[in-house]
C-alpha positions in Angstrom: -18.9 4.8 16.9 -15.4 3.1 15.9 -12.5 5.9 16.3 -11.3 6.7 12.4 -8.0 4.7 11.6 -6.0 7.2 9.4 -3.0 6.0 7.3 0.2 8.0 6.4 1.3 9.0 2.9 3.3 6.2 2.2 0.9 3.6 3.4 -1.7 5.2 1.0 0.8 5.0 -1.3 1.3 1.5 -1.1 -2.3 0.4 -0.6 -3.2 2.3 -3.8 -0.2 0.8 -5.7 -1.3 -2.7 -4.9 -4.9 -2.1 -6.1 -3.1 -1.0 -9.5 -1.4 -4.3 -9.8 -3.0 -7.1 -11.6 -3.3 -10.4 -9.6 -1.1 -10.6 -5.9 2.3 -8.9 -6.6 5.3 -9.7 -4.8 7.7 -6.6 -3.1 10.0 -5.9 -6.2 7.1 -5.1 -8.4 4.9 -3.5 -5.8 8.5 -0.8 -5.4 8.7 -0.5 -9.0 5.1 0.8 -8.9 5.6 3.0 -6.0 8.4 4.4 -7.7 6.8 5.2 -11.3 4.0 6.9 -9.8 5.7 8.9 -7.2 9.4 9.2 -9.3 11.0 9.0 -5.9 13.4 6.0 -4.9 11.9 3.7 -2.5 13.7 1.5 -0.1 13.4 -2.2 0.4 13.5 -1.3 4.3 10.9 0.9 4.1 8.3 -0.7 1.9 9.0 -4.1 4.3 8.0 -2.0 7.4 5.1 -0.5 5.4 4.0 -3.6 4.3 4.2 -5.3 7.7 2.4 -2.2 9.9 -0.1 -2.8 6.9 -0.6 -6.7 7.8 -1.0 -5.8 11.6 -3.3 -3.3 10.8 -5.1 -6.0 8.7 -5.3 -3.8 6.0 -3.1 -6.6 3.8 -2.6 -9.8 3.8 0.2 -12.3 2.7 1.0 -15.1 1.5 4.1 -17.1 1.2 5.3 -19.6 -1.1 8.4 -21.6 -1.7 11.4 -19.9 -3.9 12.6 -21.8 -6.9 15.9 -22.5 -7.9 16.5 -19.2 -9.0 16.0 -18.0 -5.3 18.0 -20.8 -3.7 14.7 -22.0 -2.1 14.2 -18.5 -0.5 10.5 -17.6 0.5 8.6 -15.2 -1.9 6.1 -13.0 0.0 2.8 -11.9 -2.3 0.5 -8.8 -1.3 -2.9 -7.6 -1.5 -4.9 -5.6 -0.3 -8.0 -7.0 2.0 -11.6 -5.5 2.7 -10.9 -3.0 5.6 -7.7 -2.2 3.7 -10.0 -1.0 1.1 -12.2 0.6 3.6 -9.9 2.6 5.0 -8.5 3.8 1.8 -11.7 4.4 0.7 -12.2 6.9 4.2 -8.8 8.3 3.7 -9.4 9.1 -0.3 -13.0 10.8 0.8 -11.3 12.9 3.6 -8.3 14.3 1.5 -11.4 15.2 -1.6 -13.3 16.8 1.0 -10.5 18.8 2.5 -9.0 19.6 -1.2 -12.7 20.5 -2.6 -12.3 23.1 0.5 -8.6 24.3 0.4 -9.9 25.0 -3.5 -11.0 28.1 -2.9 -8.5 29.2 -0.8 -5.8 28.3 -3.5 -7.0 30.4 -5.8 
């Protein structure tokens, strides 16, 4: 049997928010998701290592095109979420349910 991948909080976080996005969304709109569903500030920094322990993980996948003039030819990274990304979001949402549906009664 494979050993269960489990993701932190802010790699849920991101996962889910790129789901919510129409199409393949690029960093600045992925954080401005983040940020209207949480309400907390989220730094560039720490959505780029997010999003890169993701892509190792091979729970997103990028690709890259060329920056216009606007970005003075500067590459433009787009996200989304892949299969096992889903998968293991999937495993991680049905965990936290069944541990909720549990804690339930004892919250009370």
């Amino acid at each position: 049997m494979p050993r269960p991948v489990f993701l932190g909080e802010f790699e849920q976080l991101v996962l889910s928010a790129l789901l919510l996005i129409e199409g393949e969304p690029y960093a600045l709109r992925l954080r401005e998701e983040v940020e209207r569903v949480t309400g907390r500030s989220v730094s560039r920094g720490a959505l780029y290592r997010t999003l890169d322990r993701l892509q190792r993980k091979g729970y997103v996948a990028v690709s890259v095109e060329k920056g216009g003039h606007e970005r003075r030819g500067y590459l433009r990274r787009r996200f989304r979420v892949t299969a096992a990304g889903r998968a293991t979001l999937r495993a991680a949402r049905d965990a936290w349910m069944g541990i909720w549906s549990d804690l339930a009664r004892v919250l009370r």
